[in-house]
N, C-alpha and C positions, 0 to 999 in steps of 0.2 A: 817031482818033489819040489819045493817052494821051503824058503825060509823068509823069515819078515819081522820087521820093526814096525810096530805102530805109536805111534803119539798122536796125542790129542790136543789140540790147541782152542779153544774157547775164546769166546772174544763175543762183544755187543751181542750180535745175533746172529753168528752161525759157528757149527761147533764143526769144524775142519779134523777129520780124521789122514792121518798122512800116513801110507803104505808104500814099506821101502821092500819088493817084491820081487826076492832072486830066484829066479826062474827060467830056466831055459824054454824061451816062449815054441821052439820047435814041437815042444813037448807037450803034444794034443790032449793024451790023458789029465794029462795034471792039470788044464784049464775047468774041469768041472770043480776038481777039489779047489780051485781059487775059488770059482762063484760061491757053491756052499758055505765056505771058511766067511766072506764080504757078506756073504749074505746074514749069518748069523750073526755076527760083529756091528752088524747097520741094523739089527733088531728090526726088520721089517719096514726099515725107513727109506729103501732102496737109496740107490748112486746118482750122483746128478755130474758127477764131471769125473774124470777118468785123463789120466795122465800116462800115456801109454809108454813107456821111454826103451825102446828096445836097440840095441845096434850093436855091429859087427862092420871090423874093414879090413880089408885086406889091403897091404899097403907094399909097398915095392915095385920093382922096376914093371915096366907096361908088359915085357916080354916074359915075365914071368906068371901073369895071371894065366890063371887055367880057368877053364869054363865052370869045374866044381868049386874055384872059388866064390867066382860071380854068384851062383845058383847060392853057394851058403849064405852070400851077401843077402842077397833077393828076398831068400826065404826067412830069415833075421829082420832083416827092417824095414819089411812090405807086409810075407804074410804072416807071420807071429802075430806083430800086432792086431792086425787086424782080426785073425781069429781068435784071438783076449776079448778085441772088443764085441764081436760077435756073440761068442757066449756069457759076455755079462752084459748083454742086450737085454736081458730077462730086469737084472738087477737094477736097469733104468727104468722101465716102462714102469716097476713098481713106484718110482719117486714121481714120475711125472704124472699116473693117475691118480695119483695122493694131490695133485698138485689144481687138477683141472678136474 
């Protein structure tokens, strides 16, 4: 599940949409319904830059971490993002054949 803020900011020549995207990036499912949602909102104009901003810390003493905290860590602000960016791979290629 995702919730979001969009604004649009216009300017000379490029029309900047800004996606405030609360998501728990753990949450494989719900990556499709992002793409879908960006995708319809960019009417076919596909993504050209993506701001992936995810993280998690576990903070306190060194003897206290545990190994399931590291792995939450890891899997938060390594592969979350990275499988965001993954599945809205589709949603770039669409702006850069537009492009070339």
């Amino acid at each position: 599940m995702f919730v979001y803020r969009v604004r649009h900011v216009l300017s000379e020549t490029v029309l900047v949409v800004i996606i405030d995207l609360f998501s728990d990036v753990r949450d494989i499912a719900s990556h499709r319904a992002v793409v879908d949602w960006v995708g319809s909102l960019l009417e076919g104009e596909g993504l050209n830059v993506l701001v992936n901003n995810a993280g998690v810390n576990h903070s306190g003493n060194f003897d206290a971490v545990t190994k399931e905290d590291m792995m939450e860590d890891f899997e938060v602000n390594a592969v979350g993002p990275l499988m965001v960016a993954k599945v809205l791979y589709t949603v770039f290629t669409v702006y850069y054949q537009k492009q070339f």
